[in-house]
VOTIMI-72509 format. One record per residue (C-alpha): chain; x, y negated, z; residue in one letter. Coordinates in steps of 0.001 Angstrom, whole numbers, plus 500000, padded with zeros to 6 digits. Example, Ala and Ser with C-alpha at 12.3 -4.5 7.8 and 13.67 -1.06 7.14 Angstrom:
<filums>
  chain      px      py      pz  resn
      A  512300  504500  507800     A
      A  513670  501060  507140     S
</filums>
This chain:
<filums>
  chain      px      py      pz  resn
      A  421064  689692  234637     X
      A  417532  689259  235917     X
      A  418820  690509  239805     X
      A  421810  688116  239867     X
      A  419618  685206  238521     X
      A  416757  685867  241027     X
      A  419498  685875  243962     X
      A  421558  683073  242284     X
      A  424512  684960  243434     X
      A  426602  687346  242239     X
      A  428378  688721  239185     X
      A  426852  689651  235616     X
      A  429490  690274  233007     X
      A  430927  692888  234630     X
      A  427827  695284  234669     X
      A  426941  694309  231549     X
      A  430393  694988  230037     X
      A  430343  698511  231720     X
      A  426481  699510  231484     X
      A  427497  701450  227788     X
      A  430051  703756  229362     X
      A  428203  704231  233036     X
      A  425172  705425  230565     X
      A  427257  707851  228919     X
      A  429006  708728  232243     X
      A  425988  709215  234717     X
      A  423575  710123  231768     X
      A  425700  713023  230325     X
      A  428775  713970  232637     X
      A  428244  712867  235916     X
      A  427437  715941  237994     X
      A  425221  714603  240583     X
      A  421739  714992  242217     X
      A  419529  711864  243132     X
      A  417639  713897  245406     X
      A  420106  715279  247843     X
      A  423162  712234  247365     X
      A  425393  714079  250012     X
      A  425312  717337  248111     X
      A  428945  719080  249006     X
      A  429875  720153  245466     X
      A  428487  716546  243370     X
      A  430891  714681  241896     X
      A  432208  711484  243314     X
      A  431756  708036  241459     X
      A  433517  705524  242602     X
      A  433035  702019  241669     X
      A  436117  699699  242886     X
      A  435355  696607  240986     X
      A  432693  696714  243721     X
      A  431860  692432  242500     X
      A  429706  694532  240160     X
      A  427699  696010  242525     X
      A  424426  695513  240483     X
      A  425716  697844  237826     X
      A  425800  701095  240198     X
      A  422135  699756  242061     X
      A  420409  699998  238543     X
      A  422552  703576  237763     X
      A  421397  704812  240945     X
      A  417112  703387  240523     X
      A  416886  704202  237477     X
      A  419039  708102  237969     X
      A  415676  708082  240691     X
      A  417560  708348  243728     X
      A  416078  706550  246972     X
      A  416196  703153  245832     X
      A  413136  700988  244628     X
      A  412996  697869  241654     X
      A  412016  695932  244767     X
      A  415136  696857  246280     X
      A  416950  695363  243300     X
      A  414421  692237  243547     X
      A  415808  691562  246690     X
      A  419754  691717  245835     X
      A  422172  689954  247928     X
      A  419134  689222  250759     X
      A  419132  689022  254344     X
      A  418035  692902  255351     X
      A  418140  693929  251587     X
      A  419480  697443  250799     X
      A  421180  695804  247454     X
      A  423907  693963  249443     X
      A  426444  692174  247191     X
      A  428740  694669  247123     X
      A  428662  698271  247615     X
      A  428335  699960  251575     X
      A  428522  703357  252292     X
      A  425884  704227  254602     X
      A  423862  701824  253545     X
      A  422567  702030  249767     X
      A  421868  705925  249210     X
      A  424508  707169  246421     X
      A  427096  704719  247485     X
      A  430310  707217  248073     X
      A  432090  704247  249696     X
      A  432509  700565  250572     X
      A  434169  698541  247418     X
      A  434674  694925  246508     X
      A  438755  694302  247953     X
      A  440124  695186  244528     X
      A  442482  698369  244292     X
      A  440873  699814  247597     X
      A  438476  701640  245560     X
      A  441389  702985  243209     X
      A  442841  704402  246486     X
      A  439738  705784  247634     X
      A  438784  707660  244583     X
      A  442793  708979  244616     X
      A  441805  710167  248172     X
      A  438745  711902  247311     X
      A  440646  713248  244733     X
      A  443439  715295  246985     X
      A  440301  716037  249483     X
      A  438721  718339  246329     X
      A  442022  719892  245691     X
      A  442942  720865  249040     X
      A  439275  722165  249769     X
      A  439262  724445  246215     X
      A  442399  725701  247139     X
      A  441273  726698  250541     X
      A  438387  728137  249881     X
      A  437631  729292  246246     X
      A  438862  733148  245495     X
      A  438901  735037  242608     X
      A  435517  734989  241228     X
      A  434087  732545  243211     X
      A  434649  728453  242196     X
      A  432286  726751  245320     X
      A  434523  724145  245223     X
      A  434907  722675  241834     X
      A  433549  718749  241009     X
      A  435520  715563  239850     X
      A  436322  712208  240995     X
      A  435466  709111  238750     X
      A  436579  705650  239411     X
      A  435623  702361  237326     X
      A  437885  699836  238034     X
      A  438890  696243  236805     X
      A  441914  694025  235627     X
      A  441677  693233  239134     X
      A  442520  696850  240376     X
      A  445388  697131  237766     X
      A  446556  693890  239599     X
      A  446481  694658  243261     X
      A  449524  696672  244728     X
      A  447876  699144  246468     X
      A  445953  700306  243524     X
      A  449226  701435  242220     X
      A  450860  702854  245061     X
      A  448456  704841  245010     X
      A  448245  705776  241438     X
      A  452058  706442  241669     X
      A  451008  708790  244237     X
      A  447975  710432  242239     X
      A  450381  711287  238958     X
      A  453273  712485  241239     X
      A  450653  714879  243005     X
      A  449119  715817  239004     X
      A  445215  715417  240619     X
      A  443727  716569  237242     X
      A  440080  716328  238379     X
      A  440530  712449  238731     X
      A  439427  709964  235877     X
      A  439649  706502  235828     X
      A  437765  704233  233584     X
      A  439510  700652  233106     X
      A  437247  697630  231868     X
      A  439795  696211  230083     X
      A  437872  692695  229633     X
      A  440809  690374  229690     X
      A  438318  687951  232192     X
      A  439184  686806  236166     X
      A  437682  684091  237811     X
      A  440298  681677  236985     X
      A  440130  682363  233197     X
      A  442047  684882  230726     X
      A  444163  687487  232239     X
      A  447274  686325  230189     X
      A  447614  683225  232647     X
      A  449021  685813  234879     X
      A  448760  689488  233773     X
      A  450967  691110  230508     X
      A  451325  694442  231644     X
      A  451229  697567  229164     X
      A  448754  699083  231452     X
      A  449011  702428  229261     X
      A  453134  702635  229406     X
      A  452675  702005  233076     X
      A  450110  704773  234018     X
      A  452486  706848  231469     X
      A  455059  706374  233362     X
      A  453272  707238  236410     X
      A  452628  710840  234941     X
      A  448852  710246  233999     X
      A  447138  711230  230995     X
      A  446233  707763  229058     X
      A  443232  707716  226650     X
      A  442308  704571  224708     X
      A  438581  703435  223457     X
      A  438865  699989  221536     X
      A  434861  699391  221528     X
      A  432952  699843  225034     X
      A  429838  699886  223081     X
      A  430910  703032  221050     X
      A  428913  705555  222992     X
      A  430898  708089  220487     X
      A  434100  707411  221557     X
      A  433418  706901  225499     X
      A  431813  710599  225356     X
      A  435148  711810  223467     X
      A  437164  710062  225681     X
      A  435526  711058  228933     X
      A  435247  714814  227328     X
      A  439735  714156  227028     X
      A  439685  713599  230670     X
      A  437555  716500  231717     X
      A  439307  718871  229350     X
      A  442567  717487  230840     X
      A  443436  719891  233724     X
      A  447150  718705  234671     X
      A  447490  715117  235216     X
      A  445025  712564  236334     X
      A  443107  710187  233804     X
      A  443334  706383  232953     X
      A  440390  706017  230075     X
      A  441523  702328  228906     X
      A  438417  700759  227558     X
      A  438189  697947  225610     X
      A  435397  695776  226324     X
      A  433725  692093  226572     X
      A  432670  690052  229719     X
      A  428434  689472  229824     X
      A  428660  691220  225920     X
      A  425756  690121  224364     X
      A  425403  686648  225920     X
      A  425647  684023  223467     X
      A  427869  681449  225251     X
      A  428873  683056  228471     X
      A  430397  686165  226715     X
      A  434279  686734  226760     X
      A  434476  683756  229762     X
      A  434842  683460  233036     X
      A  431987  681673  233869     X
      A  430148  685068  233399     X
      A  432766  686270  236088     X
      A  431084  685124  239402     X
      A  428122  683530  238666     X
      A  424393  683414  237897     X
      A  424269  683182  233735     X
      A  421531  680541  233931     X
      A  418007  681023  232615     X
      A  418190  679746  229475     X
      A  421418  682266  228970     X
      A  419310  685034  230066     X
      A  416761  684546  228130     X
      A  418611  683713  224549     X
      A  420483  686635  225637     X
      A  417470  689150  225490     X
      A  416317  687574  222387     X
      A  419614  689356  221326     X
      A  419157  692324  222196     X
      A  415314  692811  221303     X
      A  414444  692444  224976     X
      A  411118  690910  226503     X
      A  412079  687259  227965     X
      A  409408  688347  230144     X
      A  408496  690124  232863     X
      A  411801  689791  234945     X
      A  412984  693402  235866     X
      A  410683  695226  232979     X
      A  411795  698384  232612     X
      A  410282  700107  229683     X
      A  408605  703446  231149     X
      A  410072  705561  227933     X
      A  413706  704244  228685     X
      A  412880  705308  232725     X
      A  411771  708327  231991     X
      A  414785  709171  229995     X
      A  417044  708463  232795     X
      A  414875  710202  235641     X
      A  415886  713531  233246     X
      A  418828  712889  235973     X
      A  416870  714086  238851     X
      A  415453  717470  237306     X
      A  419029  717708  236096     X
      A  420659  717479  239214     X
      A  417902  720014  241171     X
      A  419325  722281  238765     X
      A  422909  721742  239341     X
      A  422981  721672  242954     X
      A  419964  725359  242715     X
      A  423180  726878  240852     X
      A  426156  725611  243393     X
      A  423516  727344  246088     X
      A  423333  730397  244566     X
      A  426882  730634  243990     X
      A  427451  729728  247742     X
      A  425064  732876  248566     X
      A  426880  735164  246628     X
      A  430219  733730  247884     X
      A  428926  733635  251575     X
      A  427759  737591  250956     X
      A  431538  738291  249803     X
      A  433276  736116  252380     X
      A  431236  735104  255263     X
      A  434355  734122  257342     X
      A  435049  731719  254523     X
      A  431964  730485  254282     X
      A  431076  729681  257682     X
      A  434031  727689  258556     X
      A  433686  725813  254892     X
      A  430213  724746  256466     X
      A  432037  723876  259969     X
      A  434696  721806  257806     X
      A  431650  720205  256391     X
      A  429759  719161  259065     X
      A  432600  717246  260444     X
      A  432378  719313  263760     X
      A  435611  720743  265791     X
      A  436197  724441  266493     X
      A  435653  725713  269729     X
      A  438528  725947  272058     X
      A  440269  723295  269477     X
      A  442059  721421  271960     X
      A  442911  724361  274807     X
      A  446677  724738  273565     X
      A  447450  721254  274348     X
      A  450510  721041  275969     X
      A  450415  720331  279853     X
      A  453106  718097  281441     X
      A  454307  717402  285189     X
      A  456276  714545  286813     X
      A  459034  717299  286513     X
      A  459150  717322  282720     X
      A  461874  715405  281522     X
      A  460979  711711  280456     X
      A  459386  711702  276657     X
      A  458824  709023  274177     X
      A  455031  708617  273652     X
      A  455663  709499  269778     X
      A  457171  712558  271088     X
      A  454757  713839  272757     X
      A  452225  712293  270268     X
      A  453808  714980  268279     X
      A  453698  717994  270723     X
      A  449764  717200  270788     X
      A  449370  716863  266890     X
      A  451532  720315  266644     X
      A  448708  722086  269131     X
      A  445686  720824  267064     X
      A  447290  721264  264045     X
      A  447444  724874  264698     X
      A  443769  724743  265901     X
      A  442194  722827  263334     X
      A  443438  723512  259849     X
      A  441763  720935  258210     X
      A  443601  718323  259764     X
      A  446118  717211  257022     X
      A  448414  713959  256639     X
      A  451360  712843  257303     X
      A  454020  709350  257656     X
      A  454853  706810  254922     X
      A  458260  708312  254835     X
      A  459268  708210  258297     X
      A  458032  711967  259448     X
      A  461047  712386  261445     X
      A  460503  709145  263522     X
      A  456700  709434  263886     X
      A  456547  713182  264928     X
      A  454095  713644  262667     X
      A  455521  716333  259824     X
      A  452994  719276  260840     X
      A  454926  722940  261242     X
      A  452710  724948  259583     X
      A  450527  724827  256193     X
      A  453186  723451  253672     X
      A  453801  720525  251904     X
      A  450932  718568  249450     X
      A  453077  718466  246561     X
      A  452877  718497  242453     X
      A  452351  722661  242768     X
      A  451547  723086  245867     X
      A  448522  722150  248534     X
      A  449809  721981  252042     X
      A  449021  719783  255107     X
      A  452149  717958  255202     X
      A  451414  714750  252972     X
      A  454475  712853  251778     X
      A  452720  709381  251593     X
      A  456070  708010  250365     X
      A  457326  704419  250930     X
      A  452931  703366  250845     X
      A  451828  702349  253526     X
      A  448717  700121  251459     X
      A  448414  703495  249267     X
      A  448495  705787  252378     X
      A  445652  704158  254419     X
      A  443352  703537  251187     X
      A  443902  707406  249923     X
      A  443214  708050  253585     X
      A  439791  706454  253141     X
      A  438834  708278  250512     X
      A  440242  712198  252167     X
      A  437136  710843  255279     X
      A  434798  709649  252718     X
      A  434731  712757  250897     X
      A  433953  715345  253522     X
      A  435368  718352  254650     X
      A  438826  717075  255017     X
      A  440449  715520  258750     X
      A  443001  713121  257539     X
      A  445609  710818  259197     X
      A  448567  708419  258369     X
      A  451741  707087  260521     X
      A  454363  704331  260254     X
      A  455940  702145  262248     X
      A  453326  699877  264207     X
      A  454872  696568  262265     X
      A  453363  698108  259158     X
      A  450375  697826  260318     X
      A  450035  694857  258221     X
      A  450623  696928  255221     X
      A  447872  699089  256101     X
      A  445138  696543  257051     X
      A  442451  695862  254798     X
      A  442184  699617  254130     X
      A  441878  699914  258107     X
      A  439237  697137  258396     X
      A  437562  699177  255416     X
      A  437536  702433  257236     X
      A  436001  700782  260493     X
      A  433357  698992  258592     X
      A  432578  702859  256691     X
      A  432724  704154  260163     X
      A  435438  706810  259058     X
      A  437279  709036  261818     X
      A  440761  708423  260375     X
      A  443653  708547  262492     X
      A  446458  706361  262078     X
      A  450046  706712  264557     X
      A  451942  703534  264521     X
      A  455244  704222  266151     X
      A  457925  701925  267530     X
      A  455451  700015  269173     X
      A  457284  696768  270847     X
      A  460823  695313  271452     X
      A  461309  698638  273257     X
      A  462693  699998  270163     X
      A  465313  698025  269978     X
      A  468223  697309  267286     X
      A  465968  696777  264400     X
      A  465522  693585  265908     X
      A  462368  691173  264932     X
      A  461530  692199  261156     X
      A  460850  695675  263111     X
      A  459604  694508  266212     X
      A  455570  694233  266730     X
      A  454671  691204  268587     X
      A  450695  689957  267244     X
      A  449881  693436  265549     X
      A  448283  694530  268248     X
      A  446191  691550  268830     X
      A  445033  691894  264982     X
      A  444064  695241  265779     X
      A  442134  694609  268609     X
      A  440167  692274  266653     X
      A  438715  694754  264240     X
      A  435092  696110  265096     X
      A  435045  699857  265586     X
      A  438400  700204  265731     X
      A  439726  701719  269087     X
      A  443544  700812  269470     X
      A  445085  703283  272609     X
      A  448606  702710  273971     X
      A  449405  705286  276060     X
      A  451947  704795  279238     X
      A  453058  708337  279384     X
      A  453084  711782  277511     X
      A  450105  712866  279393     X
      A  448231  709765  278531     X
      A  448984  710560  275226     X
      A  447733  713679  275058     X
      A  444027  712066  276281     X
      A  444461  709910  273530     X
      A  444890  713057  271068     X
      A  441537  714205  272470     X
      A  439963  711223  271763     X
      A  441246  710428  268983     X
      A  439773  713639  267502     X
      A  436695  713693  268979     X
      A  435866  710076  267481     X
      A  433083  710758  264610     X
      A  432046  706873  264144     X
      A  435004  705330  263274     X
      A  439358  705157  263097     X
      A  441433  705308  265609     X
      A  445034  703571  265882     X
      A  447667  705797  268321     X
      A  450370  702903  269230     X
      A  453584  705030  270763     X
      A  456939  704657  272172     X
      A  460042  704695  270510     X
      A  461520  704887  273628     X
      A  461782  707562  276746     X
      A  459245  707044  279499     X
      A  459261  709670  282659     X
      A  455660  711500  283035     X
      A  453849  709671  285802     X
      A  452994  711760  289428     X
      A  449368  712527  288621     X
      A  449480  714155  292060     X
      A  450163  710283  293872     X
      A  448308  708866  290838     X
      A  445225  708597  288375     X
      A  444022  711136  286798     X
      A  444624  710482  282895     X
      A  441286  711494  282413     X
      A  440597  707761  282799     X
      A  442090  706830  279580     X
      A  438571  708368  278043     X
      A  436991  704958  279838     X
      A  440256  702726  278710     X
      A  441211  701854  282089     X
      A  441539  703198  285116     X
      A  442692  702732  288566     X
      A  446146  703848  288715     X
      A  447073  702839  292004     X
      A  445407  701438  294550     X
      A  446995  700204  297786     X
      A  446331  701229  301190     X
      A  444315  699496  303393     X
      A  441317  697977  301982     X
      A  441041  695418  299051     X
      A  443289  694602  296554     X
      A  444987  691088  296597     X
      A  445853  691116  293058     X
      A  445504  693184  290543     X
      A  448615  694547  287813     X
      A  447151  695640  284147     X
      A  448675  697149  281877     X
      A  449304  698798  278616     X
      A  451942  701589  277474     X
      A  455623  701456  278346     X
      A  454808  697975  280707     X
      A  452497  700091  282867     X
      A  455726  701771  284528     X
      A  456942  697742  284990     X
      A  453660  697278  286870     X
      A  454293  700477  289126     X
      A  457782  699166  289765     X
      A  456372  695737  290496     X
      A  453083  697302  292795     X
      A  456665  698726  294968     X
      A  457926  696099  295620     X
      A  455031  693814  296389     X
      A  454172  696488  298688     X
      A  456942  696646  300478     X
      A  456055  692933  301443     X
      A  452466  693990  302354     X
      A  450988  692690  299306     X
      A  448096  695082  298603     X
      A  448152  695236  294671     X
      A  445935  697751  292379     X
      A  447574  698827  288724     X
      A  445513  699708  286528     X
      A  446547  701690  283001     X
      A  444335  699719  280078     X
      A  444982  702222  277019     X
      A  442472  700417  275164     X
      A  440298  697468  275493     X
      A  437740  698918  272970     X
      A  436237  701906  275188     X
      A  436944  700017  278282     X
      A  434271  696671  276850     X
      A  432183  699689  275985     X
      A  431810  700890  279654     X
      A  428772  700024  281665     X
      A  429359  696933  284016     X
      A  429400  698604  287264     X
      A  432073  700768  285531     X
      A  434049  697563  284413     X
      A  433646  695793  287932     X
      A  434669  699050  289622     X
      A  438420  698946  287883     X
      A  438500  695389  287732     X
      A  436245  693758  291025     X
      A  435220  690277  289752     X
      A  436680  689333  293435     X
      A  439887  689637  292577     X
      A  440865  686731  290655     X
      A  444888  687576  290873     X
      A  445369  689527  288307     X
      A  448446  689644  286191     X
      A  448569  691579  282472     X
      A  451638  692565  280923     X
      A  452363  693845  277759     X
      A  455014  692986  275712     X
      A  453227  692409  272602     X
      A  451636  688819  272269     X
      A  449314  687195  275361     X
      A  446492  686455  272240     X
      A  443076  688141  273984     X
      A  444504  688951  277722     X
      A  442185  685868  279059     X
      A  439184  688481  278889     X
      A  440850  690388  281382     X
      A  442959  688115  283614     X
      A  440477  685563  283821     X
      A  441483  682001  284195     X
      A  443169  682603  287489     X
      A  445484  684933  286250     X
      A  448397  685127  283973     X
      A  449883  687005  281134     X
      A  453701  688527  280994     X
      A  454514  688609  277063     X
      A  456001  687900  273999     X
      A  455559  684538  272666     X
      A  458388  684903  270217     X
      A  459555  687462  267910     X
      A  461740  689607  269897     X
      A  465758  690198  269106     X
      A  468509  692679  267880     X
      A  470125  694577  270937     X
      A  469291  697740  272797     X
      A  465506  698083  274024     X
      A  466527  698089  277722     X
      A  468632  695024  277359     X
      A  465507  692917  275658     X
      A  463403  694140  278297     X
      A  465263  692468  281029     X
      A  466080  689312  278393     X
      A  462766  689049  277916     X
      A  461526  689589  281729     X
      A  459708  692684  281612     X
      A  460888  694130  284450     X
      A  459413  694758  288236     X
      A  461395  692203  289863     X
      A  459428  689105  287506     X
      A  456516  690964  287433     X
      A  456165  690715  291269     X
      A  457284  687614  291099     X
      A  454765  686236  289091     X
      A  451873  688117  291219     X
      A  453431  686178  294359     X
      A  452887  682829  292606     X
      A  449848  683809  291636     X
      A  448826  684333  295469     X
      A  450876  681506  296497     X
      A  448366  678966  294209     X
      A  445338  680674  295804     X
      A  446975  679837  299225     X
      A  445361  683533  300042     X
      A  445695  683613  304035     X
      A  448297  686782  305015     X
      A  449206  687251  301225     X
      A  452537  687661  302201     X
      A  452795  688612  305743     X
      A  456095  689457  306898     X
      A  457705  688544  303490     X
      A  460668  685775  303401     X
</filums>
């Protein structure tokens, strides 16, 4: 109360609803240590009804971890490290960013399937080292969003018993009582789902929250919804059970009658009784302990199995085996033409065999992504394999994603068709904000693939993804572009990566006459460069249009037009290069510069400058054969080189077109 009133922001009835069970939970279950909040074996806590941030900032002062009352003095302020909702990386104890409802849900589901596939990996007869538990609060708003319960579908289907989630059932939104738009029978649903379904109709009976969270630990075979029945700002005297104590400051005079209800000093503001602090810091010597045990069990295990040790630690770290990406497959203009999704899945195949934490898998369309791994089995209800069936989730799939990065140890990644994109974005935006290395391969990237027609078509995804921070977006022109992007995509630590591939065939380019795709590292490169001195203009482009701008570079050259292409894979890594770098590919000069991509023009400007122009979409594509809506839409050489003359024409450049007709 006293944080949210000194910031006059944020959200009290939440955290005061929930304080009885997080007491019970962090005070007497929760296997953590506030010393060391990256400990491998801890249990997670997860708190997706991230609006009540302030809740998890007092668990984690008053637990003792590194986080000070003045920290919680200055919630929700410029440079504070109590920002209004929880960031991972940035508060210590935070396990990962919350606050877009039902993303948290995911998360924790992902976290969940990390554990499990890390146990099974690694712990032998004897010897648990892997062995902790995922818990999740979440809100009537989680039970709400969609991808909350794709991704609960997913968890009961996949029978994650070491996953428990606690529902504030508080009836309260911002707009008023849940039954203006929510009747669900929560517990039928998560039934139905395959979870195990406890009820506690007071969530100030510490007695029943400790049975109820003892039910879910004792529970070994399904996951756990805890359905607890509480009230909004419970005790306030006129603000309880409304939504006014939702998403606002309860007012002073609120605050006050409220601790005259509960036996509580009006004054000071943030008094915590040293008795009461003392009790929780038990935490921290609590915690020393735990983690002192999980050490000496990893000794003993280590003396036992110090193969499986060591790489545990290497999975741990984050860090690559050596020699990880030396089977990657090697292609020549004499290979026959390949989609870049197929040899997106030659690459994954090779580091898949290298790197056996790498696990994921499509949103039902394996056999169109390339992306069902050969070896390591399925993640299923009995078994855990590599191969995850995400199902028809694409909102589940990136979320649960989230959460397999978050938790450590585990290399995930997620494909679909590049259209569903939009499915997957606020989990996306999530994981670049976290700076998670997650790997997503959207497929089908442009009109190129064809009959589908518009509904399948991409036209301003990639635009939206371009417009993320820390997201790189690569769109390889060829299989061996694509196999640069593989590397990159895996040696990324700091954030996700987005591989955008070919439905259809494109031949493998003449590195001998061309670029070396070692340039797509940079995100563009010179390609070709004409002979003879300085470009006149200037072709750039992206993925299955960079073999239009080849074809076009022909036959401008045949008129003595000297025209560079250069391949852009990605306009992330290329902004990052140095300017001398940047003016190299691109020489400020050379204001005739022509992009094409067909995807839509939104961003090109940056590259083309004002003088230039932009071949794309600026509709929504059509049903026929990709080839055909290339030419109906004027993607081909002959336009391309067409355009570049205009663009020389308007410049009236002296001998732009010597010789020509």
């Amino acid at each position: 109360m006293d944080a949210v009133e000194a910031a006059q922001s944020g959200h009290p009835g939440t955290p005061m609803a929930l304080a009885p069970a997080a007491y019970v939970l962090w005070h007497r279950y929760l296997r953590h240590n506030p010393g060391n909040p990256v400990w491998p074996d801890r249990d997670r806590f997860v708190l997706s009804c991230g609006h009540a941030s302030m809740l998890l900032y007092s668990l984690l002062y008053l637990s003792g971890y590194d986080l000070s009352l003045d920290d919680l003095k200055a919630f929700r302020q410029w440079g504070s490290r109590t920002p209004g909702h929880p960031e991972r990386g940035h508060t210590p104890g935070v396990e990962t960013t919350t606050g877009p409802l039902g993303q948290g849900v995911g998360n924790a589901v992902g976290m969940a399937m990390a554990e499990r596939f890390l146990a099974d990996r690694f712990n032998r007869p004897g010897h648990r080292i892997v062995d902790h538990r995922t818990w999740a609060f979440a809100s009537d708003g989680d039970m709400m969003e969609g991808v909350a319960s794709e991704a609960c579908s997913l968890a009961g289907h996949l029978r994650l018993g070491k996953l428990a989630l606690i529902y504030d059932d508080n009836h309260i939104t911002i707009d008023g009582d849940t039954a203006l738009s929510f009747s669900d029978d929560v517990q039928r649903r998560y039934e139905a789902y395959g979870w195990h379904v406890v009820r506690v109709a007071d969530g100030n009976d510490l007695t029943a929250i400790a049975a109820a969270l003892e039910a879910a630990r004792d529970e070994t075979a399904r996951p756990t919804l805890i359905i607890l029945r509480t009230y909004i700002a419970d005790p306030a005297p006129t603000k309880r059970n409304t939504n006014q104590a939702h998403g606002e400051p309860l007012g002073a005079a609120e605050v006050r009658r409220t601790k005259e209800i509960m036996g509580w000093p009006a004054e000071p503001a943030f008094y915590v009784p040293e008795d009461a602090l003392g009790h929780w810091r038990e935490s921290a010597a609590r915690g020393v302990a735990l983690e002192a045990e999980w050490r000496t069990r990893l000794a003993a295990y280590a003396a036992e199995h110090p193969d499986a040790a060591r790489e545990l630690e290497q999975w741990l770290a984050g860090t690559l085996p050596d020699g990880w990406d030396r089977e990657l497959p090697a292609l020549t203009r004499d290979s026959a033409p390949l989609a870049t999704r197929q040899a997106s899945g030659l690459a994954l195949q090779a580091i898949a065999a290298a790197v056996p934490n790498l696990v994921g898998g499509s949103a039902d369309l394996g056999g169109s992504t390339g992306t069902t791994l050969k070896q390591g089995g399925t993640f299923g209800p009995t078994t855990t394999g590599r191969t995850i069936h995400w199902g028809i989730r694409e909102h589940g799939m990136a979320a649960c994603l989230n959460g397999i990065a978050a938790h450590g140890g585990v290399r995930g990644f997620g494909s679909s068709f590049l259209v569903f994109s939009d499915f997957m974005k606020p989990a996306v935006r999530l994981a670049a904000i976290m700076h998670l290395p997650v790997i997503y391969i959207g497929t089908h990237d442009s009109i190129g693939l064809g009959e589908d027609g518009p509904t399948h078509q991409p036209v301003e995804q990639l635009a939206m993804l371009r417009a993320i921070p820390n997201l790189v977006t690569l769109r390889p022109a060829d299989a061996t572009e694509t196999i640069e992007a593989w590397r990159i995509a895996m040696a990324r630590t700091v954030g996700p990566t987005m591989l955008v591939l070919t439905r259809q065939k494109l031949p493998v380019l003449d590195r001998a006459t061309l670029g070396a795709a070692d340039g797509v590292s940079r995100g563009a490169y010179v390609l070709l460069d004409p002979p003879g001195g300085t470009p006149q203009a200037i072709l750039i482009a992206t993925g299955s249009e960079v073999h239009v701008a080849l074809g076009a570079a022909r036959l401008l050259q045949a008129d003595r037009v000297r025209v560079r292409v250069v391949s852009m894979p990605s306009w992330e890594l290329f902004a990052a290069q140095p300017e001398a770098y940047r003016s190299e590919v691109l020489p400020p000069a050379v204001r005739a510069r022509l992009g094409i991509e067909a995807a839509s023009p939104f961003g090109w400007r940056r590259w083309v400058t004002d003088e230039g122009a932009v071949l794309a979409m600026e509709g929504f594509g059509a049903s026929a054969p990709g080839g055909r809506l290339f030419q109906e839409f004027k993607f081909t050489a002959e336009h391309a080189a067409e355009m570049v003359r205009q663009l020389l024409a308007r410049r009236h450049t002296p001998g732009a077109r010597e010789g020509s007709a």
